[in-house]
C-alpha positions as CSV (number, residue, x, y, z in Angstrom):
1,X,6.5,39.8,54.7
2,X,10.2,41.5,55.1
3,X,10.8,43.9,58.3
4,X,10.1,47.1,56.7
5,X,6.6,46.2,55.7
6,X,6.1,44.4,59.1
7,X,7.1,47.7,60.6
8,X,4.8,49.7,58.2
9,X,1.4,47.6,59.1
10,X,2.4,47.5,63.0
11,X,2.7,51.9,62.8
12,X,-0.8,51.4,60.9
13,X,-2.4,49.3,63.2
14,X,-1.4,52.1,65.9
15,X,-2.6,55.1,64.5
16,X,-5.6,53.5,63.5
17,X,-6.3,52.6,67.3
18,X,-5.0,56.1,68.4
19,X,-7.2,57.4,65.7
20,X,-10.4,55.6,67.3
21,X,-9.7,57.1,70.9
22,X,-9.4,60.7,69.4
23,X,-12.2,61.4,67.0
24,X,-14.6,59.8,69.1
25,X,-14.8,56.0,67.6
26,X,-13.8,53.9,70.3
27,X,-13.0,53.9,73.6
28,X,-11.3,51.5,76.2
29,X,-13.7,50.2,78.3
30,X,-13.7,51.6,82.2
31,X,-10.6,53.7,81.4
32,X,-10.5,55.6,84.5
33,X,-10.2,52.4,86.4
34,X,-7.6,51.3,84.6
35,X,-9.7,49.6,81.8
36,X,-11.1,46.0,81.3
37,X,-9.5,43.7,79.2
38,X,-10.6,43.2,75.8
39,X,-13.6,45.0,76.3
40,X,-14.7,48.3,74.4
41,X,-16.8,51.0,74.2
42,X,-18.3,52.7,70.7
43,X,-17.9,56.1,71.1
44,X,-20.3,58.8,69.2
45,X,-19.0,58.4,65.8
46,X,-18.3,54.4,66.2
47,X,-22.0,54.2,67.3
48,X,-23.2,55.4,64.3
49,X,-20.7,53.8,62.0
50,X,-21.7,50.3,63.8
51,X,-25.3,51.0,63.3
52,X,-24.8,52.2,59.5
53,X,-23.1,48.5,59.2
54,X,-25.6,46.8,60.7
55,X,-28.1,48.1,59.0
56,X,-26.7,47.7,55.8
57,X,-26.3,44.0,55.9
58,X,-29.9,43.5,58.1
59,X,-31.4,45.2,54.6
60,X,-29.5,43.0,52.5
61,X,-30.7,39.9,54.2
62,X,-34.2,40.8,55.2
63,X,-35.2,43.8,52.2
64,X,-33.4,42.0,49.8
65,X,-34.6,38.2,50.1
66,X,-38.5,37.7,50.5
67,X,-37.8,34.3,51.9
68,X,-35.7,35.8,54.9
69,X,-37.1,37.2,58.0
70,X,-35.5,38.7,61.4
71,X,-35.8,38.0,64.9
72,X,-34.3,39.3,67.9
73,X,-34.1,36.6,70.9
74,X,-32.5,36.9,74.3
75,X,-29.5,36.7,75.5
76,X,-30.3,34.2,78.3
77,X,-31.3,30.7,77.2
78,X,-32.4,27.3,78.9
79,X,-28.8,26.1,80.1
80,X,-29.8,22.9,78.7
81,X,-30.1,24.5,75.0
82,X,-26.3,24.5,75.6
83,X,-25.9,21.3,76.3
84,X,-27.4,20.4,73.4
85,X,-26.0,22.8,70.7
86,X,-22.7,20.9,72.3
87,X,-21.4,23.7,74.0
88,X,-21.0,22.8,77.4
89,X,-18.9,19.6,76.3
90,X,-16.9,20.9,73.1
91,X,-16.6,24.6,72.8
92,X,-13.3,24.8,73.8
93,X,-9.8,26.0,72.6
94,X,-6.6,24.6,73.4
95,X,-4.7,26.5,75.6
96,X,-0.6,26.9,76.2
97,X,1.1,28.5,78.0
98,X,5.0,29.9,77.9
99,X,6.8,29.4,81.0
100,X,9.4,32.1,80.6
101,X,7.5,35.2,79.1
102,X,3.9,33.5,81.5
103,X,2.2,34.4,78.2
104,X,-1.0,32.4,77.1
105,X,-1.9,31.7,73.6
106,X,-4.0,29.2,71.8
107,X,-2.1,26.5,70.5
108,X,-4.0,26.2,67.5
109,X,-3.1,29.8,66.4
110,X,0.7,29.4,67.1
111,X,0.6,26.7,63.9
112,X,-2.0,28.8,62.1
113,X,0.2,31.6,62.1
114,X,3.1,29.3,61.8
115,X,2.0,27.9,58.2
116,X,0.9,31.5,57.3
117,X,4.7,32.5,57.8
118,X,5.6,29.7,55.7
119,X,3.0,30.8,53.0
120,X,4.7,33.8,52.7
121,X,7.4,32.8,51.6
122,X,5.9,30.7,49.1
123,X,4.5,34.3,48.1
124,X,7.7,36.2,48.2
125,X,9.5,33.7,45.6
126,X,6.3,33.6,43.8
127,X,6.5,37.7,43.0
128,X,10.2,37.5,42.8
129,X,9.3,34.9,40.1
130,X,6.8,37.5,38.6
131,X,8.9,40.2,38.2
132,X,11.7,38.5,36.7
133,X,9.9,36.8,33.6
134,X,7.3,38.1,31.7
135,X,5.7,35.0,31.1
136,X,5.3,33.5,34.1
137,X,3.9,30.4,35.0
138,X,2.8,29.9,38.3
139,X,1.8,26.7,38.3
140,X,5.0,25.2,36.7
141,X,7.1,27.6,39.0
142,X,5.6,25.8,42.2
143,X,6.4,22.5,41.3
144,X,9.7,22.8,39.8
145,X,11.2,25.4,42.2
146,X,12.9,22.8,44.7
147,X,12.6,25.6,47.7
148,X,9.1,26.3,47.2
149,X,8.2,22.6,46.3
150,X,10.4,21.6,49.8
151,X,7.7,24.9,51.6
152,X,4.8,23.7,50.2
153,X,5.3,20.0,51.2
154,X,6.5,20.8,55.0
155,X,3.0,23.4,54.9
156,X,0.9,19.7,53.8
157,X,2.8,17.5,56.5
158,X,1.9,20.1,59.4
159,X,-1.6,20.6,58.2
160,X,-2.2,17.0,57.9
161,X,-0.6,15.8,61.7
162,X,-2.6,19.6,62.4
163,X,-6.0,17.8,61.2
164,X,-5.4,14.6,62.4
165,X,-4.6,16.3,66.0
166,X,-7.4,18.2,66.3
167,X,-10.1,15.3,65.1
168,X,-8.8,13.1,67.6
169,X,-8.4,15.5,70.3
170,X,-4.5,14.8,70.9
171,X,-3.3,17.9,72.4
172,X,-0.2,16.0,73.4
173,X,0.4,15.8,69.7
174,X,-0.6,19.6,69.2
175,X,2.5,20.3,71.8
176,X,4.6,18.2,69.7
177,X,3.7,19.9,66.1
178,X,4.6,23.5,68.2
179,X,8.3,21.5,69.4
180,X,8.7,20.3,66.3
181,X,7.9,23.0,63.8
182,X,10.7,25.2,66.7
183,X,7.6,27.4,67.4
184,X,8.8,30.5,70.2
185,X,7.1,32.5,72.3
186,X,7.0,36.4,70.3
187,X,7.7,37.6,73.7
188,X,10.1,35.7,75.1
189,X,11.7,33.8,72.5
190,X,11.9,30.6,74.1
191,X,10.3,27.6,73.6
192,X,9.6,27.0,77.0
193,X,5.9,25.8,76.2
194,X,3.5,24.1,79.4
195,X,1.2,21.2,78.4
196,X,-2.1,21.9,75.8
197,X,-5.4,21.6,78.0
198,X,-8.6,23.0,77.0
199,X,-10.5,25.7,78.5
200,X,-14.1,26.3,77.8
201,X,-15.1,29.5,76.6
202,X,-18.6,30.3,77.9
203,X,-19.3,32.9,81.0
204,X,-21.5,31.2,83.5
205,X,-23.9,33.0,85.7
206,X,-26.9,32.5,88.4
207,X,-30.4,32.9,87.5
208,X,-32.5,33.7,90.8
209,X,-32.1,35.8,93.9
210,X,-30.8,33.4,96.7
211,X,-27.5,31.9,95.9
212,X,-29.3,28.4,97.3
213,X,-31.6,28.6,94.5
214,X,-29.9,29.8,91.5
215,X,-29.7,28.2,88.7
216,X,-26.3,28.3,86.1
217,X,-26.9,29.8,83.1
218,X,-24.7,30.8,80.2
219,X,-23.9,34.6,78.4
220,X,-24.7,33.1,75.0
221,X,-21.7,32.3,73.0
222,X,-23.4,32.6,69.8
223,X,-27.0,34.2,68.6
224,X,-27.5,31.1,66.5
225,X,-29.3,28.8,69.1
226,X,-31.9,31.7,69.7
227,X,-32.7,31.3,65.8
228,X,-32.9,27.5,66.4
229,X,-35.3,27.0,69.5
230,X,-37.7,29.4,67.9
231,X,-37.8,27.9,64.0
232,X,-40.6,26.2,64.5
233,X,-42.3,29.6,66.1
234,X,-41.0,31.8,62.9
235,X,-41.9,29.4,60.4
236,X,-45.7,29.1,61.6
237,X,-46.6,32.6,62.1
238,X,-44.9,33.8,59.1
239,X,-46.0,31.0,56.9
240,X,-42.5,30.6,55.1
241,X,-41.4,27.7,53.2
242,X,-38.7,26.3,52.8
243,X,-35.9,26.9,51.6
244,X,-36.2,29.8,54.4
245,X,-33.8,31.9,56.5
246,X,-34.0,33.7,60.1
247,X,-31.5,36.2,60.7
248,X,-30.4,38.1,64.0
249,X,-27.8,40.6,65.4
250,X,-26.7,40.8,69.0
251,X,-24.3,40.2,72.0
252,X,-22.1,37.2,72.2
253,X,-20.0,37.0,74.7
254,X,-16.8,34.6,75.4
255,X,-14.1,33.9,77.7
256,X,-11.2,34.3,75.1
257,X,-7.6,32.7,76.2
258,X,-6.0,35.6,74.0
259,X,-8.2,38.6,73.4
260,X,-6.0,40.4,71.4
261,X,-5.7,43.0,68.3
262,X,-7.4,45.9,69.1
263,X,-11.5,45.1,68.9
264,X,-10.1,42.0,66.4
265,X,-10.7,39.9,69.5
266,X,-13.4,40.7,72.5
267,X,-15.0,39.4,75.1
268,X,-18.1,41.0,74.7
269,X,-19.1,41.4,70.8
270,X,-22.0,41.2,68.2
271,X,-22.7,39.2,66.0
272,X,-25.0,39.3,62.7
273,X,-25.8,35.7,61.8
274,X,-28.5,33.9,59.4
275,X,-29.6,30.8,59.2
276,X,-30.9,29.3,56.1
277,X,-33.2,25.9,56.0
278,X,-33.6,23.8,53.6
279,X,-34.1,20.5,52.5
280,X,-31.5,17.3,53.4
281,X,-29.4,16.7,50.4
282,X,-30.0,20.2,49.0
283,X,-27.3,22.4,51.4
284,X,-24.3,22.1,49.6
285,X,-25.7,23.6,46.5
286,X,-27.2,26.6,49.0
287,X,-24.0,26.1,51.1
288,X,-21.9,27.8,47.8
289,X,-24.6,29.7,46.6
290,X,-24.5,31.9,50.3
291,X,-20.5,31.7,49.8
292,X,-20.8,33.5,46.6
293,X,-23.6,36.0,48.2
294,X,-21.6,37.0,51.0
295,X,-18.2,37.6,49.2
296,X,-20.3,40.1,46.9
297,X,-21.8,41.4,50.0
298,X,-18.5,42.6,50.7
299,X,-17.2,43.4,47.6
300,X,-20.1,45.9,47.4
301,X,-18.7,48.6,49.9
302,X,-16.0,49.0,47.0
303,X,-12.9,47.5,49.3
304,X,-10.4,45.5,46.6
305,X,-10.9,41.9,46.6
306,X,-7.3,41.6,46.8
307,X,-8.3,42.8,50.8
308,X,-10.8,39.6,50.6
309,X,-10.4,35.4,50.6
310,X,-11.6,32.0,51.4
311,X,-10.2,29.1,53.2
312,X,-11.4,26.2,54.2
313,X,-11.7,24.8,58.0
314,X,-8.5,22.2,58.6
315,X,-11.3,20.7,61.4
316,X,-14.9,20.6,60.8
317,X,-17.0,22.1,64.4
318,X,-19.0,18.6,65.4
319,X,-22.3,20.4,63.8
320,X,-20.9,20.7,60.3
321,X,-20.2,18.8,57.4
322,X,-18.3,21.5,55.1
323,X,-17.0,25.0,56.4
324,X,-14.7,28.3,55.3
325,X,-13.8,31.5,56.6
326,X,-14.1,34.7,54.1
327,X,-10.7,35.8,55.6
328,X,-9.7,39.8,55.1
329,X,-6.2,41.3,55.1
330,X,-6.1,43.4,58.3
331,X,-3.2,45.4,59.3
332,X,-2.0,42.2,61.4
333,X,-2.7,39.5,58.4
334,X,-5.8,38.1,56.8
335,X,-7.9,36.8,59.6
336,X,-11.5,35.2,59.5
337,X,-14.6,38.1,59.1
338,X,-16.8,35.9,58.3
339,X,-17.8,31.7,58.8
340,X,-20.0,30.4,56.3
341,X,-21.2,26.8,57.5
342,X,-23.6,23.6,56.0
343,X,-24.3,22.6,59.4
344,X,-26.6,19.9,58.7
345,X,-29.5,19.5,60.8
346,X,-27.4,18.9,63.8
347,X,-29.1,21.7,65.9
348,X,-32.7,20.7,65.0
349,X,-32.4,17.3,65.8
350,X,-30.2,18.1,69.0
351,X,-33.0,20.8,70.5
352,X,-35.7,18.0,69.7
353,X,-33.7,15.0,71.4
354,X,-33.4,17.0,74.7
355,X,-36.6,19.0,74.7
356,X,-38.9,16.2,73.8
357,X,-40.4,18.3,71.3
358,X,-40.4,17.3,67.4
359,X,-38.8,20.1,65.5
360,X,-39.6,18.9,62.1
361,X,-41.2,20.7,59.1
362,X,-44.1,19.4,57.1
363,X,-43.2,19.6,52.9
364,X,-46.4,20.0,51.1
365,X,-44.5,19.6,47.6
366,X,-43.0,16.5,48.7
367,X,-45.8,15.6,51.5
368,X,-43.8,14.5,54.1
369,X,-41.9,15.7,57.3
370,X,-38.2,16.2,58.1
371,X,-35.8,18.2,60.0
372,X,-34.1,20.7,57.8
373,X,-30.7,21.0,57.0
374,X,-29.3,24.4,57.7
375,X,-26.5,26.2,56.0
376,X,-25.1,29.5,58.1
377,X,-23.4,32.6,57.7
378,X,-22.4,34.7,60.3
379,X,-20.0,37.6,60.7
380,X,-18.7,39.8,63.1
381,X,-19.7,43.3,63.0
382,X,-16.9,45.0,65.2
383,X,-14.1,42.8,62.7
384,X,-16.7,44.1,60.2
385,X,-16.0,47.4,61.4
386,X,-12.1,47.2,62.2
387,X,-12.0,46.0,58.4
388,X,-13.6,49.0,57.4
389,X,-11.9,51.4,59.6
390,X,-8.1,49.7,58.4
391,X,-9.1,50.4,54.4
392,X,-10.1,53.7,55.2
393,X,-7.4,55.1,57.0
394,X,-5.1,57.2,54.9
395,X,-2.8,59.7,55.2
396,X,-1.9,62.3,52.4
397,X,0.4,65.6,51.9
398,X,-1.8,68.3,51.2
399,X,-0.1,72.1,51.2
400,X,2.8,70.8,52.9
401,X,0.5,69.3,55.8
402,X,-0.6,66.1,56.4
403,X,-4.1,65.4,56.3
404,X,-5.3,62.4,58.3
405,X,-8.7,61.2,56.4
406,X,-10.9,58.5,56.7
407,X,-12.1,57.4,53.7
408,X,-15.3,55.3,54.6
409,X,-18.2,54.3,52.3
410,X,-20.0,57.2,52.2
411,X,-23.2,55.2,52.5
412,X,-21.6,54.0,55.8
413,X,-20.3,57.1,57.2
414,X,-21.2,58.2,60.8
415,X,-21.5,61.8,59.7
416,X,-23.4,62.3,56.2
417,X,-22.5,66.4,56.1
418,X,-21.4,69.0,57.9
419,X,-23.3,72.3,57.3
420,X,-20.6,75.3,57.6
421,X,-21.6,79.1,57.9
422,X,-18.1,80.9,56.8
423,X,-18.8,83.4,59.8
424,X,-20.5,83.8,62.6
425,X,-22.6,87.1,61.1
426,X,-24.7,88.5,58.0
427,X,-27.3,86.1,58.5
428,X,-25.1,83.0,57.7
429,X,-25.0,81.3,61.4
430,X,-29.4,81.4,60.6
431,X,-29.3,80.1,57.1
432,X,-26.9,77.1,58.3
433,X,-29.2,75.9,61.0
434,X,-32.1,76.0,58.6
435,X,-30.4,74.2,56.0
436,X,-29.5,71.6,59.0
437,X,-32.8,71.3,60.1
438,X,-34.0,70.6,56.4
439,X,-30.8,67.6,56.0
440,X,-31.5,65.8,59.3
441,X,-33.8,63.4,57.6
442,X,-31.2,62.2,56.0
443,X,-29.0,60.7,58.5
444,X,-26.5,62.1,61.4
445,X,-25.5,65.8,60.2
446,X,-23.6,68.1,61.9
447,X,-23.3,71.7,62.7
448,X,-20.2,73.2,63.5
449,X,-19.2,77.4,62.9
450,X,-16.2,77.2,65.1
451,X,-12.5,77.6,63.7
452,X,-11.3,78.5,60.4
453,X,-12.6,76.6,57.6
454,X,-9.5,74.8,56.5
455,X,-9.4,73.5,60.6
456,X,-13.0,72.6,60.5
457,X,-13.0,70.4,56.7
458,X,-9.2,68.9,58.2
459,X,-11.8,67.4,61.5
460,X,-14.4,66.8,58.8
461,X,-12.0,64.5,57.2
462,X,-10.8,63.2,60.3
463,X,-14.1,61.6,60.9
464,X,-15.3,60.5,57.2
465,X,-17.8,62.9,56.5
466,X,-18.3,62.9,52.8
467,X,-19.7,66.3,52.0
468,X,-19.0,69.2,54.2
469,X,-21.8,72.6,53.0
470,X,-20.3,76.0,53.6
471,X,-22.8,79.2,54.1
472,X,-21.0,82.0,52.4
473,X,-21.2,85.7,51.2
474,X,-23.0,84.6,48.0
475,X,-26.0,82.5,49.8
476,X,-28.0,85.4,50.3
477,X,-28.0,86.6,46.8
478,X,-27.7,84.0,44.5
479,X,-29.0,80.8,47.3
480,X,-25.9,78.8,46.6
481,X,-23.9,77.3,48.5
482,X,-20.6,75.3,48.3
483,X,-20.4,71.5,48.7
484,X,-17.0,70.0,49.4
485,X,-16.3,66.3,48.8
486,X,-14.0,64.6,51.2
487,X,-12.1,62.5,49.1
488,X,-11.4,64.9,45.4
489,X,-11.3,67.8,48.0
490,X,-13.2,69.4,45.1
491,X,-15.5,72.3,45.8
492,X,-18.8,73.1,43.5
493,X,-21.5,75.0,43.9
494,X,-24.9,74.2,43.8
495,X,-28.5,75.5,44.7
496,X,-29.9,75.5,48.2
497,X,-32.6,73.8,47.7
498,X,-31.2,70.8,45.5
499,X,-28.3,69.9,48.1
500,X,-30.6,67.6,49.9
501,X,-31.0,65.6,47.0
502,X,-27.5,66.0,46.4
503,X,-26.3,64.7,49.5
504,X,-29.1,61.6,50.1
505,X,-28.6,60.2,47.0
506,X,-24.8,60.1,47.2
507,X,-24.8,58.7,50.7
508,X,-28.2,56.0,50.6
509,X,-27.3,52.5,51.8
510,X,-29.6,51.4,48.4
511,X,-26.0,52.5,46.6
512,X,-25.1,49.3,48.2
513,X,-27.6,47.5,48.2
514,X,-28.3,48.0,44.1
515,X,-25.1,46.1,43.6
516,X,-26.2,42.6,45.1
């Protein structure tokens, strides 16, 4: 990535944050007290977007699959399911720190982004390549090309001593891959790096009322355990079979070294997680199947898949036995949005080790008993919603003006219309408010008479409302009115009492969810 494109996604990233604070989407948290780190608050239009998200994908797993059902368990847990979903002992990252700039990253991130650097370079020769011979072949190009053949075999050294490293838990050796690939500080530019040591990323609290008698317990780090201590609950009283899945959404909370990039990284976030059973020896063909699921998942909201791709974990988390991230381009570089994981029957067999109680399922097809193997996908709805928010942010020259406009999935938008009387007399202001009170049912809809009507389509815009309806002279004679669509900026008119239709149909989350 040169310096003027660098530039270009870094001014992005801004306005998209500045954008959030002004229309409403998101606010930094305690902000009269001088904020909290990494911590957010959705405002009135980020409320509903984050709910319009949400409720697309809980539809899409629980509408759209008979074999998959919801639950929504608490946020507090037995301290001891922690101990034995491994958390206490291994949920850590490996933390560095730079004694110059006293910044703190995660070590494994520095190389991450490190052979992402060097990637794109392979990527730059690659599209030099392209557009200098017509019939270009990639393949050949990469392995005779002695500078992107010497790249790609420094980016399989790293990633190998990288593996190795983090298997064996050698963070002496994950200080030595940062010295030795000449990895600096952004900030200061040294490589003035501390020791690697791990830090544990769960927020402990006390359960009880006298200090004396409380009891530690953990902010969940994940919603999955609260799907796995209640599997056997789910599966009796709502007699599924399996192959099965439980799905949730909820807080998560962790103690992040680096919580950085905007509401890339929090403290406190939500996750929307499923977890599918079924039988040993059976999950890597459901283990690709979900892959291929969740990719179209996200290809339905009509975001280029250029935006969208996979890569495989270089270390496998101690539960799993294959893993990948679907990574998304964000302003800063593709980043995980969503793990997909065979995680074997690790948690099952963990919960029923220290609770004493047999979490096993009974096949009647195969008339016998075992503990499930269980294949995950979970993604973040507030990167879900960054994604979406970083797609959708345009800017265009309209009249000589610039017009900001957030060009969202309808179906996801936090407004669905804006109903407009032209001015505030001849009956219009009345007919507007009925016409609200009739779209309503539809989703969040607006009323809003003040300004001119250029101002008030330009704020319209500004927030992603698709249609904005304008009350004019001719409503009361011919009952007409004039729909505006936010992205053609095309005006028609239609009948009153058809613009409910109009408007639901254009704007239903079963847009999306017909294309799964």
């Amino acid at each position: 990535m040169n310096q003027n494109t660098t530039a270009q996604t870094e001014e992005l990233f801004k306005k998209i944050i500045s954008h959030s604070k002004e229309y409403g989407f998101i606010y930094p948290n305690s902000e009269i007290y001088d904020g909290l780190s990494a911590v957010y608050d959705y405002g009135a239009y980020g409320a509903e977007l984050k709910n319009n998200i949400r409720s697309y994908w809980w539809q899409a797993m629980t509408y759209m699959h008979q074999n998959i059902i919801g639950i929504d368990a608490a946020i507090f847990m037995h301290p001891t399911t922690w101990k034995a979903s491994g958390h206490i002992d291994a949920f850590n990252d490996p933390l560095i720190d730079n004694k110059d700039s006293k910044k703190r990253y995660r070590a494994d991130v520095l190389i991450e982004d490190h052979l992402a650097r060097l990637q794109d370079k392979i990527n730059k020769e690659t599209e030099k390549a392209k557009k200098k011979f017509s019939n270009f072949d990639e393949e050949l190009f990469c392995t005779t090309n002695l500078r992107v053949k010497e790249i790609k075999e420094k980016i399989n050294q790293i990633e190998q001593r990288f593996k190795a490293a983090l298997e064996n838990n050698d963070l002496h050796e994950i200080k030595q891959i940062i010295l030795d690939c000449e990895i600096a500080c952004p900030i200061s530019g040294t490589r003035n790096w501390t020791d690697v040591r791990q830090f544990n990323l769960m927020f402990a609290t006390q359960l009880g009322s006298i200090s004396e008698e409380a009891n530690t317990i953990y902010l969940r780090p994940e919603t999955a355990q609260g799907i796995f201590v209640n599997f056997l609950n789910v599966q009796k009283t709502a007699r599924m079979k399996i192959p099965f899945g439980i799905a949730q959404t909820g807080k998560a909370f962790r103690n992040e070294i680096v919580a950085r990039q905007f509401i890339f990284r929090m403290r406190e976030f939500e996750q929307m997680e499923m977890q599918f059973f079924v039988r040993p020896g059976n999950e890597m063909q459901w283990y690709e199947y979900w892959k291929e699921q969740r990719l179209k998942w996200h290809l339905a909201l009509a975001i280029s898949s250029d935006f969208y791709r996979f890569k495989d974990h270089i270390k496998l988390a101690h539960y799993a036995n294959a893993a990948c991230d679907i990574e998304f381009k964000f302003p800063f570089g593709f980043k995980e949005i969503e793990g997909i994981h065979s995680r074997t029957d690790f948690d099952l067999s963990n919960h029923e080790k220290y609770s004493g109680k047999k979490q096993q399922y009974f096949d009647t097809e195969e008339n016998k008993s075992y503990t499930p193997y269980v294949v995950e996908t979970s993604v973040g709805l507030d990167r879900l919603f960054l994604a979406i928010l970083s797609v959708a942010h345009k800017e265009e020259t309209v009249e000589n003006e610039i017009r900001t406009v957030l060009s969202l999935p309808k179906e996801l938008a936090p407004i669905k219309a804006a109903v407009f009387p032209l001015v505030k007399k001849d009956g219009m202001p009345e007919m507007a408010q009925k016409l609200w009170d009739d779209l309503k049912y539809i989703g969040k809809v607006i009323y809003e008479d003040k300004d001119t009507i250029g101002r008030r389509y330009r704020r319209q815009d500004a927030i992603g409302t698709p249609y904005c309806v304008t009350i004019d002279n001719e409503t009361s004679t011919n009952e007409t009115v004039t729909i505006r669509d936010r992205d053609t900026m095309q005006q028609e008119r239609i009948h009153i009492s058809k613009v409910f239709a109009y408007i639901e149909e254009r704007t239903s989350i079963r847009n999306l969810l017909r294309k799964l």
